[in-house]
PyMOL Python script that loads the backbone (N, CA, C, O; Angstrom):
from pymol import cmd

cmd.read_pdbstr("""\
ATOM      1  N   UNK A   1     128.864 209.893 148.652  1.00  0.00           N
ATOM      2  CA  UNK A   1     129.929 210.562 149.370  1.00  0.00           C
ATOM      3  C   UNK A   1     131.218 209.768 149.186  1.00  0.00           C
ATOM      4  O   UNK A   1     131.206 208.569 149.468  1.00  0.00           O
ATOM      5  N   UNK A   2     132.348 210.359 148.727  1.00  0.00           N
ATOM      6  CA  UNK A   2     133.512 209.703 148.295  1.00  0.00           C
ATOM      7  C   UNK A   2     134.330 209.854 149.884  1.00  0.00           C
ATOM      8  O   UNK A   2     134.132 210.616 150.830  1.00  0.00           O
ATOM      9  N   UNK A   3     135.219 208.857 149.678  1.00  0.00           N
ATOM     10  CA  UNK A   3     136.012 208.551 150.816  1.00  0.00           C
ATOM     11  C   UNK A   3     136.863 209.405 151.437  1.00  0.00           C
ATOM     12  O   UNK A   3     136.968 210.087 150.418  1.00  0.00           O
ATOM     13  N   UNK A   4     137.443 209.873 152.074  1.00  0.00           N
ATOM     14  CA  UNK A   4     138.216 211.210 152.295  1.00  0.00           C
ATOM     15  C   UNK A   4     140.155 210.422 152.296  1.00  0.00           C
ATOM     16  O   UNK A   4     140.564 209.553 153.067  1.00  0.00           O
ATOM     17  N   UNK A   5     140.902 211.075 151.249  1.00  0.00           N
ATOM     18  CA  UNK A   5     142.222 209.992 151.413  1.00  0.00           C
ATOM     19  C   UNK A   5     142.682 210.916 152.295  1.00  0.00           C
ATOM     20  O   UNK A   5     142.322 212.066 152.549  1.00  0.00           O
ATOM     21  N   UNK A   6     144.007 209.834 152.949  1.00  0.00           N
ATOM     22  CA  UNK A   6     144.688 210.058 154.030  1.00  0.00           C
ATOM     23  C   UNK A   6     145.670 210.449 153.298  1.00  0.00           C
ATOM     24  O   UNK A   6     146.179 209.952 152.293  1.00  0.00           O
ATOM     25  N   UNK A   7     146.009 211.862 154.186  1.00  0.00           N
ATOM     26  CA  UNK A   7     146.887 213.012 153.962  1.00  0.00           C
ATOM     27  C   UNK A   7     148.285 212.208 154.827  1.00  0.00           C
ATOM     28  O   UNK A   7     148.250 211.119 155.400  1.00  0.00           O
ATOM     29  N   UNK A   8     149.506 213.183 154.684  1.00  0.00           N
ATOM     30  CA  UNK A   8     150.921 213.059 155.361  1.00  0.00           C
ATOM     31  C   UNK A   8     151.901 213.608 155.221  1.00  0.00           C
ATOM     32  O   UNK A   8     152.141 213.736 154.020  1.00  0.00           O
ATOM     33  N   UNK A   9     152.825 214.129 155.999  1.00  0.00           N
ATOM     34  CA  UNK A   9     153.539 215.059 155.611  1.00  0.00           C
ATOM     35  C   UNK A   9     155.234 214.257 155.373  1.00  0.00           C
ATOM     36  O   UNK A   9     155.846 213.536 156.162  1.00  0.00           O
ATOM     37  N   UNK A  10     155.583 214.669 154.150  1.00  0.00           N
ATOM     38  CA  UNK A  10     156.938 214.341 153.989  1.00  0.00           C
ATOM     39  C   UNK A  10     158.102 214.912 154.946  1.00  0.00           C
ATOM     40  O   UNK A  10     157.947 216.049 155.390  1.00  0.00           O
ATOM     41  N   UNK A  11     158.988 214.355 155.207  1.00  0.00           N
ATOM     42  CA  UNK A  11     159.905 215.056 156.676  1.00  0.00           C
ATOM     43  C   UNK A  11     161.201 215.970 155.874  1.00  0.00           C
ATOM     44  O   UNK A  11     162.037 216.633 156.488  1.00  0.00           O
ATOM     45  N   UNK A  12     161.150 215.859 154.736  1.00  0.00           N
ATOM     46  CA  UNK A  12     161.959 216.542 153.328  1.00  0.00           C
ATOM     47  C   UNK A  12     161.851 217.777 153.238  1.00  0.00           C
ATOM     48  O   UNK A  12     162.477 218.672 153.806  1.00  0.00           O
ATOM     49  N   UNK A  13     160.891 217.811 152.372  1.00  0.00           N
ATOM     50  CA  UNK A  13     160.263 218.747 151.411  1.00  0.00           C
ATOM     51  C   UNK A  13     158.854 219.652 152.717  1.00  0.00           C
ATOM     52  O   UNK A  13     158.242 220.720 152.693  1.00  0.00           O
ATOM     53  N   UNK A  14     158.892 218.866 153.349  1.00  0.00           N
ATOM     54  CA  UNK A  14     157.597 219.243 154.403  1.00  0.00           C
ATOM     55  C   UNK A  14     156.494 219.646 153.856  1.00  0.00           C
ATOM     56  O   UNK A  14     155.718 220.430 154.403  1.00  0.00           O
ATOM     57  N   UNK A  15     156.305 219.058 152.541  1.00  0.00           N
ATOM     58  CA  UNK A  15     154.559 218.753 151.650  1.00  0.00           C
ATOM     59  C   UNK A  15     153.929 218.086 152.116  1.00  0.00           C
ATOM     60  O   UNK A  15     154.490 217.139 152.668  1.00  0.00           O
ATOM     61  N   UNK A  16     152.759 218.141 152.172  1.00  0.00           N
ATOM     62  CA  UNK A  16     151.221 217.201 152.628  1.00  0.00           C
ATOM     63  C   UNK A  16     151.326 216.283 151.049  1.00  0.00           C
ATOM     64  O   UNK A  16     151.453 216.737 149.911  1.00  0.00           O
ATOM     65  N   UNK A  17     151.257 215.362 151.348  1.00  0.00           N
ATOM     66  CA  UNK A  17     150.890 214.490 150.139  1.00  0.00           C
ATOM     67  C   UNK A  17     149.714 213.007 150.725  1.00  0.00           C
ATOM     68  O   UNK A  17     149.541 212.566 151.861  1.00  0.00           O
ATOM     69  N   UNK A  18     149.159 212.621 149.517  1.00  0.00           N
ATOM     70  CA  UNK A  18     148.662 211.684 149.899  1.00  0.00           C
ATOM     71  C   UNK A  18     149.809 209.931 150.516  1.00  0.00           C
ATOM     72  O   UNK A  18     150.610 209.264 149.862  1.00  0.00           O
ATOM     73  N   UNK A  19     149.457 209.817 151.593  1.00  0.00           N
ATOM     74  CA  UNK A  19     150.025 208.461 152.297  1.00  0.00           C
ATOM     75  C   UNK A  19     150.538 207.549 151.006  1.00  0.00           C
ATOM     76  O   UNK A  19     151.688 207.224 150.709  1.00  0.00           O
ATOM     77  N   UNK A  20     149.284 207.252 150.347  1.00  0.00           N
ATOM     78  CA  UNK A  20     149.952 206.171 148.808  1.00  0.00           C
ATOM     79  C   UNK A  20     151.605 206.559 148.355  1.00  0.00           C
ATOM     80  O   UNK A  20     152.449 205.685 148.158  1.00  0.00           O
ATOM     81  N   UNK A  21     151.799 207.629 148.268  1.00  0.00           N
ATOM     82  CA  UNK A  21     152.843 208.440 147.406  1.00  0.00           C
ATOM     83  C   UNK A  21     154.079 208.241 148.483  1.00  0.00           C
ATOM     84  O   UNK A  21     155.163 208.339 147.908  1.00  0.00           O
ATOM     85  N   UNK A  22     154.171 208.036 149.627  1.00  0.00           N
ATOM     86  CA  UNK A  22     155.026 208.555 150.456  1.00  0.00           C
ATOM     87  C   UNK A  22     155.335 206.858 150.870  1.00  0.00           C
ATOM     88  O   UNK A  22     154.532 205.937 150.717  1.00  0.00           O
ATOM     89  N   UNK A  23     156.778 206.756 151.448  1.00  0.00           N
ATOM     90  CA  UNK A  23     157.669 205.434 152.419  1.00  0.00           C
ATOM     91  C   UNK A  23     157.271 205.925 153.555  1.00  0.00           C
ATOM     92  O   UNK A  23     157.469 207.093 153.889  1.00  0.00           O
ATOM     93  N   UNK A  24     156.598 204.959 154.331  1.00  0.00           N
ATOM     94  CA  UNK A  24     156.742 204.992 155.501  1.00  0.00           C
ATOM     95  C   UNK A  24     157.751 203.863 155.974  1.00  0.00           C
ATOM     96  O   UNK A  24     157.946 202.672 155.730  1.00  0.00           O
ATOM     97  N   UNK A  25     158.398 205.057 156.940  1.00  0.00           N
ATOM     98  CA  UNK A  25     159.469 204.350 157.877  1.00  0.00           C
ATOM     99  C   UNK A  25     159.207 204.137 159.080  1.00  0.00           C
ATOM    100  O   UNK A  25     158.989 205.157 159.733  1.00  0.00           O
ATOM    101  N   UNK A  26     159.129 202.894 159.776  1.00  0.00           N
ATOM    102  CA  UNK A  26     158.905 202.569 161.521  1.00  0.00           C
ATOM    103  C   UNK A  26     159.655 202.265 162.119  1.00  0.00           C
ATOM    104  O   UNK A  26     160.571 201.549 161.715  1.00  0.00           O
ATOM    105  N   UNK A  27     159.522 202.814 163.639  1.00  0.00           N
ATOM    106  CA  UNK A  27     160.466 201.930 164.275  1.00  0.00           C
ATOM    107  C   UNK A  27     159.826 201.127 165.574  1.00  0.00           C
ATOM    108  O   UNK A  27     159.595 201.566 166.701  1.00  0.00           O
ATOM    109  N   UNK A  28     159.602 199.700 164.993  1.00  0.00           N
ATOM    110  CA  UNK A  28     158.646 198.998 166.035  1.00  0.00           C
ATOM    111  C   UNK A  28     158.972 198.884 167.338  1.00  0.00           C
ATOM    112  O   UNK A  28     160.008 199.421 167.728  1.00  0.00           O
ATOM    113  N   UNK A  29     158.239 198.249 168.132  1.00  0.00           N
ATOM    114  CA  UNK A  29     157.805 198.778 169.763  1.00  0.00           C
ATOM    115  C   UNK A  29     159.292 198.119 170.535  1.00  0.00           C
ATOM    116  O   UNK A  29     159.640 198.577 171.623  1.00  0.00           O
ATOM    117  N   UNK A  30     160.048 197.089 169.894  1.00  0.00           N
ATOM    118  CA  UNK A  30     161.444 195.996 170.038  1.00  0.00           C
ATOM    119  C   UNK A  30     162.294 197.102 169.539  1.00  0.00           C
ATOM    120  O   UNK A  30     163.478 196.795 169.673  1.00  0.00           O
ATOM    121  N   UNK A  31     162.118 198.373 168.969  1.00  0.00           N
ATOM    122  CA  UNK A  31     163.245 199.183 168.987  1.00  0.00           C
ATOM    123  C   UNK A  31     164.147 199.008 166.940  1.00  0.00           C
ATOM    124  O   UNK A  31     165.134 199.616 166.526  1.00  0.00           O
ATOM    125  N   UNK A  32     163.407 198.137 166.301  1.00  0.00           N
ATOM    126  CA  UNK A  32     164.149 197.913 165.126  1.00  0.00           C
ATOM    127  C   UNK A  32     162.967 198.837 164.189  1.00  0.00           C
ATOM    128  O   UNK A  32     161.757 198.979 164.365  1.00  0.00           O
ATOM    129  N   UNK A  33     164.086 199.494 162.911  1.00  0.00           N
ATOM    130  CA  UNK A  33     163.631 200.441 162.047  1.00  0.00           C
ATOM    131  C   UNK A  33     163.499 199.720 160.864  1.00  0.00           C
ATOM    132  O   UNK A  33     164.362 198.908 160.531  1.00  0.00           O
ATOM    133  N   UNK A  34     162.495 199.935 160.189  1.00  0.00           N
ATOM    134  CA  UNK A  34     162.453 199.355 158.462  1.00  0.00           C
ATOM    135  C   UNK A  34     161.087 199.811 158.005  1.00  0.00           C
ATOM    136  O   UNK A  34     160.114 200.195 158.655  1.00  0.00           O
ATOM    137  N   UNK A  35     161.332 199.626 156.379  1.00  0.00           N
ATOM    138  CA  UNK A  35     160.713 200.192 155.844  1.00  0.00           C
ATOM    139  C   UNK A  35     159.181 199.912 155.852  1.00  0.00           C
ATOM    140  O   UNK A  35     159.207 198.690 156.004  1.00  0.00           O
ATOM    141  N   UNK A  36     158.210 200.158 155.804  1.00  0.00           N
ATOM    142  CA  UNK A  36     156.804 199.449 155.581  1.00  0.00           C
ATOM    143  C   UNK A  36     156.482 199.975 154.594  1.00  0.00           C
ATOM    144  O   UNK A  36     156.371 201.178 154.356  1.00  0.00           O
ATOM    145  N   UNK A  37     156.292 199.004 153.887  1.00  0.00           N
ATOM    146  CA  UNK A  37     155.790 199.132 152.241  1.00  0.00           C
ATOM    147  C   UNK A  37     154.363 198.858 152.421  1.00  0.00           C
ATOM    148  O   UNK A  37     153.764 199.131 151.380  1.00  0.00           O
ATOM    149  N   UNK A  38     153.519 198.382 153.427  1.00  0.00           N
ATOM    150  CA  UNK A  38     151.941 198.335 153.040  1.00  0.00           C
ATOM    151  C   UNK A  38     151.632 199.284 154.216  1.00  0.00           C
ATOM    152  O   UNK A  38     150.415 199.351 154.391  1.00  0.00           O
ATOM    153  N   UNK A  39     152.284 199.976 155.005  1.00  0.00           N
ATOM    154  CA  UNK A  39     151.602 200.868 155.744  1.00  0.00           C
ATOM    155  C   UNK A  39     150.930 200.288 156.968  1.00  0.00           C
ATOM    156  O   UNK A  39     149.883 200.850 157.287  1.00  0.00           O
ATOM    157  N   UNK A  40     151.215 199.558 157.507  1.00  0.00           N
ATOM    158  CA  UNK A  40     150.010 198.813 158.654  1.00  0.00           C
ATOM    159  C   UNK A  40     150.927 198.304 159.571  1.00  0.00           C
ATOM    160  O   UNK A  40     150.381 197.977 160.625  1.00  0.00           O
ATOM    161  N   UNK A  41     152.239 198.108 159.534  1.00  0.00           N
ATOM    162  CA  UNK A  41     153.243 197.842 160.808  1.00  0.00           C
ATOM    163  C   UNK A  41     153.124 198.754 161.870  1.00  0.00           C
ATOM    164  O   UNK A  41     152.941 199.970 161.932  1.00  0.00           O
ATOM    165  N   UNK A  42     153.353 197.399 163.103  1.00  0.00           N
ATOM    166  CA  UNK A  42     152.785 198.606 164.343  1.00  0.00           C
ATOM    167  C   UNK A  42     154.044 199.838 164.572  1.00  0.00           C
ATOM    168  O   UNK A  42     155.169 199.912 164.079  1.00  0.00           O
ATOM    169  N   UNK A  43     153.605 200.383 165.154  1.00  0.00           N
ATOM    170  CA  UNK A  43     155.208 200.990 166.153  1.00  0.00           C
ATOM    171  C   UNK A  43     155.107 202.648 165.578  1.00  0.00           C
ATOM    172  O   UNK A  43     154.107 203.179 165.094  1.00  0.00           O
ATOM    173  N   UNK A  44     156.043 203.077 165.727  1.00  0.00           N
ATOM    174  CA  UNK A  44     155.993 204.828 165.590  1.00  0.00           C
ATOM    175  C   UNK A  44     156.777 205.059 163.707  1.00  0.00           C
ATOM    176  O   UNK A  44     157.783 204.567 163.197  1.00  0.00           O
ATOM    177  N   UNK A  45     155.694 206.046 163.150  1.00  0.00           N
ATOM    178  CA  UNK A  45     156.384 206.081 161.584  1.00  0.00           C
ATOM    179  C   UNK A  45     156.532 207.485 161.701  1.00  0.00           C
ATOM    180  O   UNK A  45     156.269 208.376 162.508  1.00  0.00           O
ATOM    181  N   UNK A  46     157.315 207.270 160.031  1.00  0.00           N
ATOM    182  CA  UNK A  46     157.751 208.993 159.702  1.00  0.00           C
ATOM    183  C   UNK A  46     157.758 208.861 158.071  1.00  0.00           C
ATOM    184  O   UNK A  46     158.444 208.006 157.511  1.00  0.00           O
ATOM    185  N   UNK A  47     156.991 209.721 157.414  1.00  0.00           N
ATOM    186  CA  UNK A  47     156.768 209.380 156.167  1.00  0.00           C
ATOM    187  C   UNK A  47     157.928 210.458 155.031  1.00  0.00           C
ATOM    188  O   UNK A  47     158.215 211.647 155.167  1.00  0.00           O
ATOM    189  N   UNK A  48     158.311 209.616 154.114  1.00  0.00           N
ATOM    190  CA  UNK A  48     159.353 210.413 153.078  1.00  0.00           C
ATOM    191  C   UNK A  48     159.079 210.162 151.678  1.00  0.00           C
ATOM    192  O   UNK A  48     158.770 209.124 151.094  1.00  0.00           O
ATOM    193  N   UNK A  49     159.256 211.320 151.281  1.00  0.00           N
ATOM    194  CA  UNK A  49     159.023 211.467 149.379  1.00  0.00           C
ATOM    195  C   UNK A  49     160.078 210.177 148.934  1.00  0.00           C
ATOM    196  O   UNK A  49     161.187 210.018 149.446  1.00  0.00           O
ATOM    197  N   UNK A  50     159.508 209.325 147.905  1.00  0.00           N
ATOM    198  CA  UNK A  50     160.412 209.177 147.013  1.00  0.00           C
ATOM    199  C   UNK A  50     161.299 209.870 146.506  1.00  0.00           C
ATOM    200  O   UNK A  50     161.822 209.269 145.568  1.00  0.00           O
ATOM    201  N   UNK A  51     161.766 210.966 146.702  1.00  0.00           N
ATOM    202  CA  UNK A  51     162.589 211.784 145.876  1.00  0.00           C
ATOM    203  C   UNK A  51     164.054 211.905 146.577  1.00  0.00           C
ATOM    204  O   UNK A  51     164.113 212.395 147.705  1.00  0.00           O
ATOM    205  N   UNK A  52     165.337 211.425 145.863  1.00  0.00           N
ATOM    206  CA  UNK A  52     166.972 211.313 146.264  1.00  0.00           C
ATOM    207  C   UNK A  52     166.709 212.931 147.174  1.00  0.00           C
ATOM    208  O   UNK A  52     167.003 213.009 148.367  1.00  0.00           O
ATOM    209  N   UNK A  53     166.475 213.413 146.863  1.00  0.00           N
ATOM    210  CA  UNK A  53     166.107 215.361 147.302  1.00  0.00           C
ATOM    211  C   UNK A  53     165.871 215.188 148.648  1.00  0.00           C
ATOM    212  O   UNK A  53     166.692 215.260 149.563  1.00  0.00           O
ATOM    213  N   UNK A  54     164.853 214.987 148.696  1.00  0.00           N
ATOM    214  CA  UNK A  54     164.089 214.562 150.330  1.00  0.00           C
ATOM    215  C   UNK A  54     165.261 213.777 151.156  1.00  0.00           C
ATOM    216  O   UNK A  54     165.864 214.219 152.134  1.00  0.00           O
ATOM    217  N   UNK A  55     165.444 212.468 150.510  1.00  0.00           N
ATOM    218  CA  UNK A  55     166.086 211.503 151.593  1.00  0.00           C
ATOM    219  C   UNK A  55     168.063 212.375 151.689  1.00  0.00           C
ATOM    220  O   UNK A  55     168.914 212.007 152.498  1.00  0.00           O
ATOM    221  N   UNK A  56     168.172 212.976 151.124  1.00  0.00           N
ATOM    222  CA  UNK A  56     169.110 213.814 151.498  1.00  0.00           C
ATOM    223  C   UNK A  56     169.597 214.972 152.234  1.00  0.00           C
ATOM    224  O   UNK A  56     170.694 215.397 152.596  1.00  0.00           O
ATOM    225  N   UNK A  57     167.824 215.484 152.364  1.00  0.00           N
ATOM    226  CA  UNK A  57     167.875 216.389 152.920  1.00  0.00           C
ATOM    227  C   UNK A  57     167.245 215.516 154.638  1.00  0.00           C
ATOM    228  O   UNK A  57     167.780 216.009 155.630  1.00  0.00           O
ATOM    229  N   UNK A  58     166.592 214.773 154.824  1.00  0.00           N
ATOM    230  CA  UNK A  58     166.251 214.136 156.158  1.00  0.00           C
ATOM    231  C   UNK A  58     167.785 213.844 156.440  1.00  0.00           C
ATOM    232  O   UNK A  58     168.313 214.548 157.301  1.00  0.00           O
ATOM    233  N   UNK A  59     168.609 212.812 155.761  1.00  0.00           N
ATOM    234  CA  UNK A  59     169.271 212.028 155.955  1.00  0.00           C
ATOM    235  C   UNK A  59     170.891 213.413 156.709  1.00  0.00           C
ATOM    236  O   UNK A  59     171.723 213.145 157.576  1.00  0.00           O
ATOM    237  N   UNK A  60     170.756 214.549 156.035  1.00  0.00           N
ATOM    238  CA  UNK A  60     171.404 215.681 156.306  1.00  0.00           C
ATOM    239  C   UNK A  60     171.564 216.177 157.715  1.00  0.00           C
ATOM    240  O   UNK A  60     172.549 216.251 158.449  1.00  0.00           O
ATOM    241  N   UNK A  61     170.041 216.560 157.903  1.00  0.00           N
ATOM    242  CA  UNK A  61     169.262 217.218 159.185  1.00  0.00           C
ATOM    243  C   UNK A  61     168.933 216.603 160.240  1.00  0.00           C
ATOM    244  O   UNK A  61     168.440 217.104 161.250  1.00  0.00           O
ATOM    245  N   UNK A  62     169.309 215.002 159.963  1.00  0.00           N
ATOM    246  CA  UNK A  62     168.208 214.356 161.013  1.00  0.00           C
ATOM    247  C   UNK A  62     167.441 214.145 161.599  1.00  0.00           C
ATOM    248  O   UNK A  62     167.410 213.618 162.711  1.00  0.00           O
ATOM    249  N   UNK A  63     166.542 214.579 160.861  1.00  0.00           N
ATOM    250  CA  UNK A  63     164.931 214.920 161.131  1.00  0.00           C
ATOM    251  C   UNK A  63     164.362 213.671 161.317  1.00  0.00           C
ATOM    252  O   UNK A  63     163.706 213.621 162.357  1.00  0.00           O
ATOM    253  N   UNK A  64     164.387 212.467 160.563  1.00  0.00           N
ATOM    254  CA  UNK A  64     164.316 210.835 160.570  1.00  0.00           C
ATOM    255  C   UNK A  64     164.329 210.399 162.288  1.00  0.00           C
ATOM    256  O   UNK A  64     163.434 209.898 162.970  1.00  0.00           O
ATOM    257  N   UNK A  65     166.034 210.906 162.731  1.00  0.00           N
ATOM    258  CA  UNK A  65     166.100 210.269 164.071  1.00  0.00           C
ATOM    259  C   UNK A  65     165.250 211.321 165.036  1.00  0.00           C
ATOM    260  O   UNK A  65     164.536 210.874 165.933  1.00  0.00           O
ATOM    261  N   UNK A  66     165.327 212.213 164.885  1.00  0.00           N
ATOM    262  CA  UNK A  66     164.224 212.323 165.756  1.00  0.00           C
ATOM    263  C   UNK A  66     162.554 212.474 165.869  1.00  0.00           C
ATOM    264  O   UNK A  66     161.918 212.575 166.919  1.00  0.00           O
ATOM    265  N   UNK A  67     161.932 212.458 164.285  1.00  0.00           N
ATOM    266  CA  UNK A  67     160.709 211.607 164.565  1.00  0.00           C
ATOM    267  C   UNK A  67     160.661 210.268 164.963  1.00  0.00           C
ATOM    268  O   UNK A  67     159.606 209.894 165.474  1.00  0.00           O
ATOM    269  N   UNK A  68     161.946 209.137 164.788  1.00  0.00           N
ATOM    270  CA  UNK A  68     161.438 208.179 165.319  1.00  0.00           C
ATOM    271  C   UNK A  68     161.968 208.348 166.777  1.00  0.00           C
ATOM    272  O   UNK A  68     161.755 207.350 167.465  1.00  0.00           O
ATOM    273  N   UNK A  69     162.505 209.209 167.313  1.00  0.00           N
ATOM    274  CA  UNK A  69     163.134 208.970 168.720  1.00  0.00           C
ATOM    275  C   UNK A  69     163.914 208.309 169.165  1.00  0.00           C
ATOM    276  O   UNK A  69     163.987 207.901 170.325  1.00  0.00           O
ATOM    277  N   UNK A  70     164.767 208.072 168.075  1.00  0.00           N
ATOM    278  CA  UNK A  70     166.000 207.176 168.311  1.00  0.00           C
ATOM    279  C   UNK A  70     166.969 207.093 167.359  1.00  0.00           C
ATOM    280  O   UNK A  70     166.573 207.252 166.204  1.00  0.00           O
ATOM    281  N   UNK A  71     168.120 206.890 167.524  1.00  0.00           N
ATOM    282  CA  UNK A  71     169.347 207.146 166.475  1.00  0.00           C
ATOM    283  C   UNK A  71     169.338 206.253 165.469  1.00  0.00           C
ATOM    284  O   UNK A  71     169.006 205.105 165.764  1.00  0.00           O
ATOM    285  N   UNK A  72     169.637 206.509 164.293  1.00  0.00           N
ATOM    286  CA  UNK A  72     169.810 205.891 163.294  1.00  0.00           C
ATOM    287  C   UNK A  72     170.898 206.498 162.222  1.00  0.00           C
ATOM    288  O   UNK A  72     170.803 207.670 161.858  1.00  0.00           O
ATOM    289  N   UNK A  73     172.062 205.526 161.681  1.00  0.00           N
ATOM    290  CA  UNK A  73     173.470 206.265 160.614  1.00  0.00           C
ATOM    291  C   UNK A  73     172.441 206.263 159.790  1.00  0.00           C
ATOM    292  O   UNK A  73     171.378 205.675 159.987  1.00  0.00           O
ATOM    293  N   UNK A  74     172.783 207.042 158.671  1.00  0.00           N
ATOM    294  CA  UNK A  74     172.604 207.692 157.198  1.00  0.00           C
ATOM    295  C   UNK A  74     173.084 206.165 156.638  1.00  0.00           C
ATOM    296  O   UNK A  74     172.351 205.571 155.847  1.00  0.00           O
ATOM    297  N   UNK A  75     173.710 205.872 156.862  1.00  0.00           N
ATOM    298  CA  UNK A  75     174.046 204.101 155.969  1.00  0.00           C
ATOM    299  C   UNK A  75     173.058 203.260 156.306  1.00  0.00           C
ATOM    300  O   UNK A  75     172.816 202.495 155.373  1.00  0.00           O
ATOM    301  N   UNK A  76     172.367 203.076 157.278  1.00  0.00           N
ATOM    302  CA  UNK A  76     171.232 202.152 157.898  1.00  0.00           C
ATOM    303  C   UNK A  76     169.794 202.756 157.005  1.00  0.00           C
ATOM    304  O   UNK A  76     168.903 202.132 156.429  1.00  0.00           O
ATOM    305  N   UNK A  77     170.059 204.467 157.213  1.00  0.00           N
ATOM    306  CA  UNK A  77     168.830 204.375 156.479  1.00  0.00           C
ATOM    307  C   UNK A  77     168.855 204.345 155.041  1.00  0.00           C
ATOM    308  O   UNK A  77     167.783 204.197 154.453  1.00  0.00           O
ATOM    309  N   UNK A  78     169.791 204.450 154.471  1.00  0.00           N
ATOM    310  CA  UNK A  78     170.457 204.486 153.089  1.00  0.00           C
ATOM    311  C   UNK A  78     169.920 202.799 152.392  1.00  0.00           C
ATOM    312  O   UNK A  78     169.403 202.373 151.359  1.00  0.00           O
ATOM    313  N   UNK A  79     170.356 202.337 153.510  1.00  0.00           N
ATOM    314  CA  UNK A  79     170.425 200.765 153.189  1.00  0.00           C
ATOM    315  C   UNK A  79     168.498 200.280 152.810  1.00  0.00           C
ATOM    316  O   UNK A  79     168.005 199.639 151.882  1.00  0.00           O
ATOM    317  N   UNK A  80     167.972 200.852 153.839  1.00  0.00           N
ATOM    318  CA  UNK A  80     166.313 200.763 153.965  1.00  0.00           C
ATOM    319  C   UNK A  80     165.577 201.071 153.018  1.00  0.00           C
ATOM    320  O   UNK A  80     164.679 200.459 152.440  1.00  0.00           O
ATOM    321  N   UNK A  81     166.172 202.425 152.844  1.00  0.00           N
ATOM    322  CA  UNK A  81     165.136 202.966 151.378  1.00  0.00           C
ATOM    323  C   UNK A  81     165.382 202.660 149.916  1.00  0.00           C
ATOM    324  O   UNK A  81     164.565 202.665 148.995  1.00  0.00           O
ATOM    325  N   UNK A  82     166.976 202.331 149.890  1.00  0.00           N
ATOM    326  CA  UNK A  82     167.539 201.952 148.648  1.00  0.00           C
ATOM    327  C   UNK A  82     167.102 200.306 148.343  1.00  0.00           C
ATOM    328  O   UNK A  82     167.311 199.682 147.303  1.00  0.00           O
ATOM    329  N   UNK A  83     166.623 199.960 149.232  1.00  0.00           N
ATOM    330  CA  UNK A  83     166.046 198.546 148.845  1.00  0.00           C
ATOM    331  C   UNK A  83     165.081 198.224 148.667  1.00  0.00           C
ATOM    332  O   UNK A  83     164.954 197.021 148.439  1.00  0.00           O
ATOM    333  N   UNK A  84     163.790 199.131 148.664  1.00  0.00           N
ATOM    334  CA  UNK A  84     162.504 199.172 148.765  1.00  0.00           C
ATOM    335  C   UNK A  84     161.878 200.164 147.828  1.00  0.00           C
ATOM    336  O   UNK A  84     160.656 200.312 147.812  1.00  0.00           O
TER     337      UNK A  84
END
""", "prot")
cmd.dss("prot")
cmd.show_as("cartoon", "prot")
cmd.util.cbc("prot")
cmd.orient("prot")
């Protein structure tokens, strides 16, 4: 019996993709947002396509600030994903 992978939905494109494929973004329990590149930081996430497409269209709509429940500029998150 093979393992079952963990599904997730991009906040973009609003595709199910597998977790591997997707940035997760957190914003830990102290209130600060960044990127998690291995997936295992505590606190509340919101997962996004690699794709300029996606993070333009979250970054547009603000869909970002309110899965994490809290405000965040388009330059803060600009800054997060463009570095990772």
């Amino acid at each position: 019996m093979s393992k079952k992978t963990p599904m997730r939905m991009c906040l973009g494109c609003r595709e199910m993709k597998e977790k591997s494929q997707l940035v997760r973004i957190v914003k830990s329990p102290d209130g600060e947002v960044s990127v998690d590149a291995i997936g295992k930081k505590p606190g509340r996430g919101a997962y996004l396509c690699r794709d300029s497409n996606c993070f333009k269209r979250v970054a547009k709509s603000g869909a970002i600030s309110r899965a994490l429940k809290t405000s965040i500029s388009e330059s803060i998150l600009a800054h997060h994903i463009l570095n990772n």
